[in-house]
BATORGU-663472 format. One line per 5 residues: number of its first residue (from 1); for each residue x, y, z of C-alpha. Coordinates in steps of 0.25 Angstrom, whole numbers, plus 5000, padded with zeros to 4 digits. Example, Ala and Ser with C-alpha at 12.3 -4.5 7.8 and 13.67 -1.06 7.14 Angstrom:
1> 5049/4982/5031 ~ 5055/4996/5029
% end
This chain:
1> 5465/5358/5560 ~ 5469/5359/5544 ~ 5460/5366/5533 ~ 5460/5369/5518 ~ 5462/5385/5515
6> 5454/5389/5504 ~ 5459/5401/5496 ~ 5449/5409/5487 ~ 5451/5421/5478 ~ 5440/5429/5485
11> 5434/5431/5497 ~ 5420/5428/5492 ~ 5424/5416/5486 ~ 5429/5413/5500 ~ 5417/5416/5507
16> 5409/5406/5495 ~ 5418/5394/5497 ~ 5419/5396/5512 ~ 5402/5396/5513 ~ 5403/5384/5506
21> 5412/5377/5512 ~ 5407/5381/5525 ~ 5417/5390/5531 ~ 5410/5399/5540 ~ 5420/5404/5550
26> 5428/5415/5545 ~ 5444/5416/5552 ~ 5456/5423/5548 ~ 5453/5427/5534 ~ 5446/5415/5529
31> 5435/5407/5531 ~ 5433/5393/5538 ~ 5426/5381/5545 ~ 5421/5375/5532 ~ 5426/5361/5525
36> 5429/5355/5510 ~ 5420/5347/5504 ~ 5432/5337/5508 ~ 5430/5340/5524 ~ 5441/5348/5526
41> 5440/5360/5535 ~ 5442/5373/5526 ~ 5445/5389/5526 ~ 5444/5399/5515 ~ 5451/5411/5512
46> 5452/5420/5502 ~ 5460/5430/5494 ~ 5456/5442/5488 ~ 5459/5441/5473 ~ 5476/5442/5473
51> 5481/5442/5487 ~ 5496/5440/5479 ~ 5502/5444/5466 ~ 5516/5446/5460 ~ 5525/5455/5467
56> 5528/5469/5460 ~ 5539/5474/5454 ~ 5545/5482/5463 ~ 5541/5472/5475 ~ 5551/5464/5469
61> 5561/5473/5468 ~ 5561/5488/5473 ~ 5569/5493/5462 ~ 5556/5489/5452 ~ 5548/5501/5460
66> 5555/5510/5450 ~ 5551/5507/5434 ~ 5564/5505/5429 ~ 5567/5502/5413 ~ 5579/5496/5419
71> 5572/5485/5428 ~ 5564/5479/5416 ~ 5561/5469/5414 ~ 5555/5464/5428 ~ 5556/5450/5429
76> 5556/5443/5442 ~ 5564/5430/5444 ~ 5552/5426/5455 ~ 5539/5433/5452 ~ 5536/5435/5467
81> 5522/5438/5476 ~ 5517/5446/5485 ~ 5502/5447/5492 ~ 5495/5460/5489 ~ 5494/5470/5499
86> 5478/5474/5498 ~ 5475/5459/5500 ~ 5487/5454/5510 ~ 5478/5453/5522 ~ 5472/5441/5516
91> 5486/5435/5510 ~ 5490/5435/5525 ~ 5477/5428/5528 ~ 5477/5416/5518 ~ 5492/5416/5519
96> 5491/5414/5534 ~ 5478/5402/5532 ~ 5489/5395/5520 ~ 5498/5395/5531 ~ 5491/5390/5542
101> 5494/5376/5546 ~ 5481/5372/5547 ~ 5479/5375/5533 ~ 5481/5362/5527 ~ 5479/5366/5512
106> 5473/5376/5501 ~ 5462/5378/5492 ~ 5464/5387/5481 ~ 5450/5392/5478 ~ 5452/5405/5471
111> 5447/5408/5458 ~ 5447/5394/5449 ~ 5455/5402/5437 ~ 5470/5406/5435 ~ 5469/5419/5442
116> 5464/5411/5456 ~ 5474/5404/5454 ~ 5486/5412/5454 ~ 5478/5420/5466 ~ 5479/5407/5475
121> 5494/5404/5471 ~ 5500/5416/5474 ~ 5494/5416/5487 ~ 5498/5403/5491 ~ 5511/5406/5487
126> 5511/5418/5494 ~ 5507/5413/5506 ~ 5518/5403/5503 ~ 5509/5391/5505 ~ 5512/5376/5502
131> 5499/5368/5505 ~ 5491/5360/5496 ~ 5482/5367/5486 ~ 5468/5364/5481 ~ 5463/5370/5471
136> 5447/5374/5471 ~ 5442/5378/5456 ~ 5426/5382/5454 ~ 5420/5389/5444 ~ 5407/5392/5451
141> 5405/5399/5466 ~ 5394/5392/5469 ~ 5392/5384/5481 ~ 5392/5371/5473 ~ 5402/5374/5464
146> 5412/5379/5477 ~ 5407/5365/5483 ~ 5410/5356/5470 ~ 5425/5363/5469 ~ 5430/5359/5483
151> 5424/5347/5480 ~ 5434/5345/5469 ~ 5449/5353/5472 ~ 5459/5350/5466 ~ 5474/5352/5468
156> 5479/5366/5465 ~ 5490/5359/5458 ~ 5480/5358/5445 ~ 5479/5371/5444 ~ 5495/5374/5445
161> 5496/5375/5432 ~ 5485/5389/5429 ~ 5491/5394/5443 ~ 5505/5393/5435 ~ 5499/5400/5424
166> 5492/5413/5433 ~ 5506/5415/5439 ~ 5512/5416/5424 ~ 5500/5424/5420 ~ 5502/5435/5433
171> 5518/5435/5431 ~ 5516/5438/5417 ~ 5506/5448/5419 ~ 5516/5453/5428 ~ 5529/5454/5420
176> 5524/5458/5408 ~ 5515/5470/5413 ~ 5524/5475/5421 ~ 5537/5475/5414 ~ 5529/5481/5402
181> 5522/5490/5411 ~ 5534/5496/5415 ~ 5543/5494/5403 ~ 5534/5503/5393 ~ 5529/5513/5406
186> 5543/5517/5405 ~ 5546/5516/5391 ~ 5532/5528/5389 ~ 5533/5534/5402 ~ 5518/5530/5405
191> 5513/5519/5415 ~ 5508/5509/5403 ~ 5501/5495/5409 ~ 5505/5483/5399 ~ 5501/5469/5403
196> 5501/5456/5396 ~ 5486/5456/5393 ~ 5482/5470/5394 ~ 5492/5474/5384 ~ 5487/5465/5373
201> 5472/5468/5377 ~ 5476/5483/5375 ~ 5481/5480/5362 ~ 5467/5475/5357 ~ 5461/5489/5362
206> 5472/5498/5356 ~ 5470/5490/5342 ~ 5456/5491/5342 ~ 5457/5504/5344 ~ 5468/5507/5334
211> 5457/5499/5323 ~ 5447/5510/5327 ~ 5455/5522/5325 ~ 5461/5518/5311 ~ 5445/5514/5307
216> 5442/5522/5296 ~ 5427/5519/5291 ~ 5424/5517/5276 ~ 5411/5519/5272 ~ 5403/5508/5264
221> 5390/5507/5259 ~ 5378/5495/5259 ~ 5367/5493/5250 ~ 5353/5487/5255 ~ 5343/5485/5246
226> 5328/5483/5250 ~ 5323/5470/5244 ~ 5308/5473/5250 ~ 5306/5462/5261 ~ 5321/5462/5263
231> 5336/5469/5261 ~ 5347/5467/5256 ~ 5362/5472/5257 ~ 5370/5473/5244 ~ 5384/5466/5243
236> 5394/5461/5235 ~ 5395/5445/5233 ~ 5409/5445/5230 ~ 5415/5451/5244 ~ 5416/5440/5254
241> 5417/5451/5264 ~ 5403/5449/5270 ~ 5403/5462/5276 ~ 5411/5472/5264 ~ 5401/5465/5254
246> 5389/5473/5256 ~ 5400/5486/5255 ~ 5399/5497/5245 ~ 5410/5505/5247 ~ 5406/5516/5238
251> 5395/5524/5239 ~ 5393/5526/5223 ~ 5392/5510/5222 ~ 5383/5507/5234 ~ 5374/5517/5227
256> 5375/5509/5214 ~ 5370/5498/5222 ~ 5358/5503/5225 ~ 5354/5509/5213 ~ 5357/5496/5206
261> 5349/5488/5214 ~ 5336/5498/5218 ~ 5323/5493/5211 ~ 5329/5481/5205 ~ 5324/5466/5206
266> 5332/5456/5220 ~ 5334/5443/5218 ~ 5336/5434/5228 ~ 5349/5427/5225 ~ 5353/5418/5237
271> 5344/5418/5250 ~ 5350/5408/5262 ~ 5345/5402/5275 ~ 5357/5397/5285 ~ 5351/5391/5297
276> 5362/5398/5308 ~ 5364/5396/5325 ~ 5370/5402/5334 ~ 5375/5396/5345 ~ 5373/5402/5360
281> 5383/5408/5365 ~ 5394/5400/5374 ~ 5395/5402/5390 ~ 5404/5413/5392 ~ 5417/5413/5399
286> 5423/5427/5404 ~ 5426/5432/5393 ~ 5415/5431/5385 ~ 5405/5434/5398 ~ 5412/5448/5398
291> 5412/5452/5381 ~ 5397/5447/5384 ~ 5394/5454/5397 ~ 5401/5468/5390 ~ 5394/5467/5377
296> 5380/5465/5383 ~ 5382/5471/5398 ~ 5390/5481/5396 ~ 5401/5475/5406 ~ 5415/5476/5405
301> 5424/5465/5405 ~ 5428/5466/5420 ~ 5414/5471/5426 ~ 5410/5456/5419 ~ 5420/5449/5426
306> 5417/5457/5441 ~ 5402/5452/5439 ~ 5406/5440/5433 ~ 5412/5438/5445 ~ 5402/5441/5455
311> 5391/5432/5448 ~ 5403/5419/5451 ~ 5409/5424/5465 ~ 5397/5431/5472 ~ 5383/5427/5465
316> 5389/5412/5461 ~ 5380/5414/5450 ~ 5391/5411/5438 ~ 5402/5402/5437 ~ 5416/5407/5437
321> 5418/5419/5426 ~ 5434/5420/5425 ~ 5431/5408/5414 ~ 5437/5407/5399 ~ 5430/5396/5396
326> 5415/5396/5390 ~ 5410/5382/5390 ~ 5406/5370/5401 ~ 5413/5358/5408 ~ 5403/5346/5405
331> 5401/5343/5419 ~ 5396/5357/5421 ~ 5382/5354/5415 ~ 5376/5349/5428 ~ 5379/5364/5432
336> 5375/5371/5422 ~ 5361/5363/5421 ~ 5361/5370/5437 ~ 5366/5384/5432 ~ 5355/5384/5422
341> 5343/5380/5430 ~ 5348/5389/5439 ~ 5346/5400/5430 ~ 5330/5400/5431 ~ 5323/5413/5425
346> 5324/5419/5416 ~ 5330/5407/5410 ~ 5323/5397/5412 ~ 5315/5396/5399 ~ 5329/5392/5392
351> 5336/5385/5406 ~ 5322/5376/5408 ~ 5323/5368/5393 ~ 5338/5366/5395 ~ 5337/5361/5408
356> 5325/5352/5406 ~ 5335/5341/5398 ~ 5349/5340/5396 ~ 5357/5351/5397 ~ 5364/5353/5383
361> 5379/5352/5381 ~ 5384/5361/5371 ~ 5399/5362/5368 ~ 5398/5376/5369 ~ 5395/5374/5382
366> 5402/5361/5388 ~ 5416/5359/5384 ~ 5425/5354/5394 ~ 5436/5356/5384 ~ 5434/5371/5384
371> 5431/5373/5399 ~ 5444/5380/5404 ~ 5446/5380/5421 ~ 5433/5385/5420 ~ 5418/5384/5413
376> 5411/5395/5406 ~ 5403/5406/5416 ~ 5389/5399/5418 ~ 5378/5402/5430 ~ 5377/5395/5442
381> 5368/5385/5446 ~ 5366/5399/5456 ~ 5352/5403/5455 ~ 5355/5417/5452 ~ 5346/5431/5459
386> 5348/5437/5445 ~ 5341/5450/5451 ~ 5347/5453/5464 ~ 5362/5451/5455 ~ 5369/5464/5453
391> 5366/5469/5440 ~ 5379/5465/5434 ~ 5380/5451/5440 ~ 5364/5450/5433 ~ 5367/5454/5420
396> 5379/5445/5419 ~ 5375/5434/5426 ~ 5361/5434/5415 ~ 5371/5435/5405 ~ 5378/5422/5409
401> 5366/5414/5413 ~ 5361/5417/5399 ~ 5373/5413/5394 ~ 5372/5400/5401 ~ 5360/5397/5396
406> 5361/5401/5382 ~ 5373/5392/5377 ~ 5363/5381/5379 ~ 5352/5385/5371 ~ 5350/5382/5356
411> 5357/5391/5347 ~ 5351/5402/5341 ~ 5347/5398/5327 ~ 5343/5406/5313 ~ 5342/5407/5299
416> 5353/5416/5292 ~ 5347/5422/5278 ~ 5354/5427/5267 ~ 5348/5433/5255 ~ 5355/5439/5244
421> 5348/5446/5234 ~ 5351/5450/5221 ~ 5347/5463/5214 ~ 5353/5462/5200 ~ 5370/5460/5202
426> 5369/5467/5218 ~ 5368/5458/5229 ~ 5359/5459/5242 ~ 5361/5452/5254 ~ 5351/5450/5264
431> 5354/5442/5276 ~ 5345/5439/5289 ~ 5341/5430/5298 ~ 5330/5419/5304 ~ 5329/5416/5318
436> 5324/5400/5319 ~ 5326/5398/5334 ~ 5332/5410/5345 ~ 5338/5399/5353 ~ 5348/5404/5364
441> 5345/5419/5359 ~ 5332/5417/5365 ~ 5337/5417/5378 ~ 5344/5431/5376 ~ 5333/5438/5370
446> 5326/5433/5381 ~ 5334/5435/5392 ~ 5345/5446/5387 ~ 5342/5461/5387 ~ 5341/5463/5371
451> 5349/5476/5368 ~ 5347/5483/5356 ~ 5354/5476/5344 ~ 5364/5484/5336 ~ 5361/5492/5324
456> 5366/5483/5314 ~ 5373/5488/5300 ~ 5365/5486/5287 ~ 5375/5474/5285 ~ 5370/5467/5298
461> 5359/5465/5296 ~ 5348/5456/5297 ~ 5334/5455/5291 ~ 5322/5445/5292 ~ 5323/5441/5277
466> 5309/5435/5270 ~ 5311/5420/5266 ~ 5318/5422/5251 ~ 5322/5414/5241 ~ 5331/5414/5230
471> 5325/5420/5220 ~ 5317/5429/5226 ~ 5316/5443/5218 ~ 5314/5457/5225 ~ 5316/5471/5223
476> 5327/5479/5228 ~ 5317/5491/5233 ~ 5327/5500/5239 ~ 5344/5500/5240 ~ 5350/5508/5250
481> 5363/5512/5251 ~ 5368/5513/5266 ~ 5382/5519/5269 ~ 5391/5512/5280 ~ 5404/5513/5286
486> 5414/5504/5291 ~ 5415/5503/5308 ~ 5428/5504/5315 ~ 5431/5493/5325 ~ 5424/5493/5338
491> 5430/5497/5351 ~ 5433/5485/5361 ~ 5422/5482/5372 ~ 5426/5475/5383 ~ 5419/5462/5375
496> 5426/5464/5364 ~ 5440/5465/5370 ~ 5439/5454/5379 ~ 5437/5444/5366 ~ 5448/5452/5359
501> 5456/5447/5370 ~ 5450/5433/5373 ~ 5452/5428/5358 ~ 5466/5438/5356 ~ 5474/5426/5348
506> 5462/5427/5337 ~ 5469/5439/5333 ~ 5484/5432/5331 ~ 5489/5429/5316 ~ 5495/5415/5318
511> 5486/5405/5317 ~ 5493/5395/5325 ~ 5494/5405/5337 ~ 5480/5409/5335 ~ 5476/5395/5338
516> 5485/5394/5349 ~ 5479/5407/5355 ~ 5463/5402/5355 ~ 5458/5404/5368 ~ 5472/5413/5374
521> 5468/5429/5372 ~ 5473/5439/5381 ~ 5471/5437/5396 ~ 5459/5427/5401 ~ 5445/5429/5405
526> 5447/5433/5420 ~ 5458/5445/5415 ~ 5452/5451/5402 ~ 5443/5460/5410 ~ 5453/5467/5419
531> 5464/5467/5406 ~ 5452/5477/5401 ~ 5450/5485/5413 ~ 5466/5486/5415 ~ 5468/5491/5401
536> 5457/5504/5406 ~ 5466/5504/5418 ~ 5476/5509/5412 ~ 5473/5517/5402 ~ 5474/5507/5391
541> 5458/5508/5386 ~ 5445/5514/5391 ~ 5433/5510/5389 ~ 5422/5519/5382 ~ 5409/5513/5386
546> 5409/5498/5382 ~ 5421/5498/5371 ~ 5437/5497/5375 ~ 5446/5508/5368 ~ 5464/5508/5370
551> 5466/5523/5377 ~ 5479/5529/5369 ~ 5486/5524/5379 ~ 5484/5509/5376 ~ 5485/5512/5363
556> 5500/5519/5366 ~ 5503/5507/5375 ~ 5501/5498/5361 ~ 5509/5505/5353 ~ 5521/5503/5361
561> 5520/5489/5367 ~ 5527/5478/5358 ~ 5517/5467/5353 ~ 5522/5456/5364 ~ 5514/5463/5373
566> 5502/5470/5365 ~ 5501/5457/5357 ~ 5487/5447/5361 ~ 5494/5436/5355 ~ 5507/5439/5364
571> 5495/5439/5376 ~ 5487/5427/5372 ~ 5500/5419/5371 ~ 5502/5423/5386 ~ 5487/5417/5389
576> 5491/5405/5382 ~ 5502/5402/5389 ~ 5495/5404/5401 ~ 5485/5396/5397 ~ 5496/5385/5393
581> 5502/5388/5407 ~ 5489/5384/5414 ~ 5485/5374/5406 ~ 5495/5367/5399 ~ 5505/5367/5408
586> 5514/5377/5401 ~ 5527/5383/5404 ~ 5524/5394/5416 ~ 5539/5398/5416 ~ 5541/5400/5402
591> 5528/5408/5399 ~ 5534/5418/5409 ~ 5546/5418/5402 ~ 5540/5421/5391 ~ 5533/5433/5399
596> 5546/5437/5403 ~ 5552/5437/5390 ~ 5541/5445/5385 ~ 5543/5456/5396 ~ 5557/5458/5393
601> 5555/5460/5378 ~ 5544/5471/5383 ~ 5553/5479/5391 ~ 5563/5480/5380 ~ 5552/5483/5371
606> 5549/5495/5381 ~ 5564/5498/5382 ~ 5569/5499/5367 ~ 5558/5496/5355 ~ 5544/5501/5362
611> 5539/5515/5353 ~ 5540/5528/5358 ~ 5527/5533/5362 ~ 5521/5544/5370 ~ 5511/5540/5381
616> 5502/5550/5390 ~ 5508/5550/5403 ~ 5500/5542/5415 ~ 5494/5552/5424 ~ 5497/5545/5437
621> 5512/5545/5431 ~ 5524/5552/5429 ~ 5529/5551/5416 ~ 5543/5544/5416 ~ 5551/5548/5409
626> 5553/5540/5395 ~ 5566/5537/5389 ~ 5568/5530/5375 ~ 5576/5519/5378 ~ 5589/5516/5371
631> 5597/5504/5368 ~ 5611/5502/5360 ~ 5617/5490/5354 ~ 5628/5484/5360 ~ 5638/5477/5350
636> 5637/5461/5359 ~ 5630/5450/5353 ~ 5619/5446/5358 ~ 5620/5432/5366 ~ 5606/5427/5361
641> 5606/5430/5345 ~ 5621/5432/5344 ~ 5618/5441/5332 ~ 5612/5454/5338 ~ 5619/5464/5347
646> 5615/5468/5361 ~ 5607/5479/5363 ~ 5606/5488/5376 ~ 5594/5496/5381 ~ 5592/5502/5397
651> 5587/5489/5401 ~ 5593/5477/5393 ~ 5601/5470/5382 ~ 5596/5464/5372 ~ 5598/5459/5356
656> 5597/5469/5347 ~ 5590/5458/5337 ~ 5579/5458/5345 ~ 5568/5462/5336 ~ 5573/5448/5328
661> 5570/5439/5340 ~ 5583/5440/5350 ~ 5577/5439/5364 ~ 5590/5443/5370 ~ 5589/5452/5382
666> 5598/5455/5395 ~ 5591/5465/5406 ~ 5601/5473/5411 ~ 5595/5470/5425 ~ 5594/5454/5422
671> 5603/5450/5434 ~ 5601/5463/5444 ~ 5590/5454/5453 ~ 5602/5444/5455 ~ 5610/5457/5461
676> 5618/5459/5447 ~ 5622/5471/5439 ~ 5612/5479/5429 ~ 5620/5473/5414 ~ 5628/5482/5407
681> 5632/5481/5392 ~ 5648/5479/5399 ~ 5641/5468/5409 ~ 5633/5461/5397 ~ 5644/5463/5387
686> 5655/5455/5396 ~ 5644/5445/5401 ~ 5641/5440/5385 ~ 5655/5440/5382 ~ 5660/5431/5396
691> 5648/5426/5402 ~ 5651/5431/5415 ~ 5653/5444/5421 ~ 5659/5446/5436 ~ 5656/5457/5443
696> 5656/5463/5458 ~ 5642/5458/5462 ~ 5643/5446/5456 ~ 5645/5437/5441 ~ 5634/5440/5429
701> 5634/5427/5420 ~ 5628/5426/5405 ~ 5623/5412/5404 ~ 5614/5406/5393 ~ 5609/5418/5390
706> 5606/5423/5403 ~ 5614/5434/5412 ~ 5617/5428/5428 ~ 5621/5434/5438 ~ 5627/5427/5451
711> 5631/5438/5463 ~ 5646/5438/5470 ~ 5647/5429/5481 ~ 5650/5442/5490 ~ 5637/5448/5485
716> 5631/5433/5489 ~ 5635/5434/5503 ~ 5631/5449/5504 ~ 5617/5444/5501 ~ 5618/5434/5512
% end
């Protein structure tokens, strides 16, 4: 008898969709004797995170086991598998279940995001399987949710398109890292790690850092002046700079000041009243979970995403995190009236008025235009045993369901005062404010531990001003002179560097490209955590209690890599065109042409223009000996500009005019895969002037711009 094969990502996801579909017998690594909603008899098996991943280097070729200047760059006709020796055991299993003929087809039921997706499409092309393909996409674990998504698969064709666009992301995370990884490890003698994202995220760090070394504080100097009842600051009306207008920066005149003014009659010069509101705070999506969860918990960026991940897969408390989007589909507002009656107390005094009419709507919240494949992070309709949660699953799970609460309460609404105050021709400024209804605050001061609030500078300010009007008259009791100093930049925090990297095209000069780039920073939600911890890894930032400082090694790694790949903007056009890929429908091919055009400009970066630079050696490896590379121009014309002269280094010829846009390059070992010869200037010199070449091996041809080479047919019928 037949039955659909049900693949997850994880065994506990298994043993949740098996439990509700009612597969209670477990036989040769999977689970069966439940049915679909449909009727039909099932099984469920499971992976273990990546059974499968792209083939190494030297698993493609012996010869790559060696780091060889010579062999760069690696770039593979066929980027090829191969399963995972730690998890192979289970590859066998489900590879054996897709090939069983009584499976009849497959449901894909990993993770419902790009990553799941490629997880799944490399094993069933592993397991060299040609059934049909459903595909099952939820964002909540809970028995309802599981149920509702069975009840509505849909063809794994429609989701073609993001699987096309993992595999370009994993290829290029493959040829870019490790053709620059080993490019510039043997340029410097040391291991250096370079990646596509983690390379541009270390740029961030090492600026910041560079920003705090060459901070020099200058001293400046504030004047307050004691009006009785209330103060004021002294500033200049003629300095638009909010900030630089209440700064003296001398001493001698600050002190003049003060003088002037002390003892003299105030006259109240302007005094305003803006009703203000602050609007409650969206629903978060990944990224903004873990800047929150690291500013007011202490969690790094990854151990937010590990417990994220515990309240969706084992407590079902929270739908699923690895989300980039912060608002609602309409249609979940059924749901979300469920999630928040199931919150009970301590919430009810603000869940109770909601719930007792119709829910609101807000934009803010419910957008289907901004709901990408899936909704902001919201609780369960789960009644959740806050207190028998481990501590870290309880702090963030209060810190969502408050969230979740929050954005529909009334916004937070107050009076902004300003005062200015004349004493003779010195201005004073007074500013405050007048809290006319707490809305969604309440809840946090109600339900939020309340930490100490920072020491603010005199120019922050606040005071409960009395009710003034213009025209009032004082006295300036007392002027004090307080000396300040300018603050260097603030070291990242895991908080900080996460939105550095989430909104990394803000920081691009053309506008047109900035507004392209909205919404495409450096990696996505569900990589931005172990882009961090990779860059501690190896060696590239530490941490020092909560901030995020460059070592001198990222810093050195910096300084000699070219802008194509230190560059966010380089980075966040990548995510783009993934994004494009997925979405749009975009070009797979030529993205990762591009990709590969890139690496070959990095390794002749590495080979000929890359900086000397002293690096200290890796402990766990023998320095390699370093040689300054070397390259001589040849007197042939170059095929591609027709006015620069070809130049010849270890690895390649290239265009001498290639700092003015000439792209032209020929790899010395461009046709050695096909079984010809390394190129030598004498083989490259009679190619451009004949076209052909004739040899014992076989003919090398230059066509269009590109070398070929096609074996002797004694060489053919050798290989047969």
């Amino acid at each position: 008898m037949s039955f659909t094969l049900i693949i997850t990502e994880k065994p506990s996801v298994a043993r949740d969709i098996a439990r509700v579909l009612g597969c209670k017998q477990r036989t040769d690594g999977c689970l069966s004797g439940g049915r679909l909603p449909t009727g039909e008899e099932c099984r469920v098996t499971w992976a273990i995170g990546h059974l499968v991943s792209l083939m190494e280097p030297e698993e493609l070729d012996p010869r790559y086991k060696k780091w060889n200047a010579a062999d760069l760059p690696i770039l593979p006709a066929e980027m090829k598998l191969k399963v995972l020796p730690k998890t192979k055991a289970q590859f066998a299993v489900i590879r054996t279940l897709l090939r069983s003929r009584d499976v009849a087809d497959v449901i894909c039921a990993t993770d419902a995001g790009r990553e799941g997706e490629l997880i799944f499409r490399y094993i069933y092309h592993m397991a060299g399987c040609t059934k049909p393909v459903r595909r099952l996409w939820i964002s909540s674990m809970t028995d309802e949710a599981i149920r509702e998504g069975f009840a509505r698969l849909k063809p794994a064709s429609e989701y073609d398109a993001l699987y096309q666009s993992a595999r370009c992301r994993s290829q290029a995370d493959w040829l870019v890292g490790m053709n620059a990884s080993r490019a510039f490890t043997l340029r410097y003698g040391t291991l250096l790690s370079i990646g596509r994202v983690q390379t541009p995220t270390l740029e961030m760090l090492v600026r910041r850092r560079a920003e705090i070394e060459a901070f020099e504080a200058k001293p400046y100097w504030l004047v307050q002046a004691d009006f009785g009842d209330f103060n004021g600051l002294w500033f200049d009306p003629a300095n638009e700079d909010a900030r630089a207008a209440h700064r003296i920066l001398e001493e001698g005149a600050a002190q003049a000041v003060a003088q002037r003014v002390q003892g003299r009659p105030a006259r109240v010069e302007r005094a305003t009243r803006e009703e203000k509101r602050d609007l409650p705070p969206q629903l978060f999506d990944l990224t903004s979970l873990q800047r929150e969860a690291n500013q007011k918990l202490g969690f790094t960026a990854q151990r937010t995403l590990t417990v994220a991940q515990s309240l969706y897969e084992k407590f079902k408390l929270i739908t699923y995190p690895r989300t980039d989007s912060r608002h609602l589909p309409k249609d979940m507002l059924d749901k979300t009236r469920q999630a928040l009656a199931a919150l009970g107390e301590p919430y009810a005094p603000w869940t109770e008025p909601l719930l007792a009419g119709k829910l609101p709507m807000p934009s803010r919240v419910f957008n289907d235009a901004k709901v990408s494949d899936h909704h902001a992070i919201l609780p369960t309709p789960k009644r959740a045993d806050v207190a028998a949660l481990p501590a870290d699953e309880r702090r963030l799970y209060e810190l969502i369901a408050r969230r979740g609460v929050a954005v529909f309460l009334p916004p937070y609404l107050y009076d902004a005062v300003r005062v200015v105050t004349a004493v003779e021709s010195d201005m004073f400024l007074s500013t405050g404010r007048v809290e006319r209804d707490a809305g969604w605050k309440a809840l946090y001061r109600a339900l939020e531990p309340q930490k100490a609030s920072k020491k603010k500078t005199l120019e922050e300010q606040e005071q409960t001003l009395p009710a003034l009007a213009v025209g009032d008259t004082r006295t300036a009791k007392k002027a004090t002179v307080k000396q300040e100093a300018t603050k260097p930049p603030t070291p990242h925090t895991d908080a900080s560097l996460l939105y550095a990297m989430e909104h990394a095209g803000r920081e691009i000069d053309d506008a047109e490209m900035r507004e392209r780039m909205k919404g495409h920073g450096l990696g996505t939600p569900a990589t931005r955590a172990a882009i961090l911890e990779r860059l501690i890894a190896v060696g590239y930032a530490e941490r020092r209690g909560k901030q995020l400082m460059a070592t001198d090694k990222g810093v050195g790694l910096i300084g000699v890599a070219p802008a194509d790949i230190t560059s966010p903007e380089t980075t966040g056009r990548w995510e783009k065109g993934l994004d494009d890929i997925a979405r749009r429908g975009a070009s797979p091919e030529r993205f990762l042409e591009g990709i590969r055009r890139l690496c070959e400009s990095l390794v002749r970066y590495a080979a000929d223009q890359a900086p000397d630079a002293a690096f200290e050696p890796d402990p766990a490896q023998k320095p390699a000996a370093r040689k300054k590379p070397t390259s001589r121009t040849l007197d042939v014309k170059c095929p591609l500009c027709g006015e620069g002269s070809l130049s010849e280094n270890s690895k390649a010829f290239g265009c001498s005019r290639w700092k003015l846009g000439c792209a032209f390059t020929l790899w010395k070992n461009a046709v050695m895969r096909q079984g010809g010869p390394t190129l030598t200037e004498a083989l490259v010199r009679a190619l451009l002037q004949s076209g052909s070449v004739r040899g014992s091996t076989g003919t090398l041809y230059w066509k269009e711009g590109k070398v070929y080479f096609e074996p002797s047919a004694m060489l053919k019928l050798e290989k047969t």
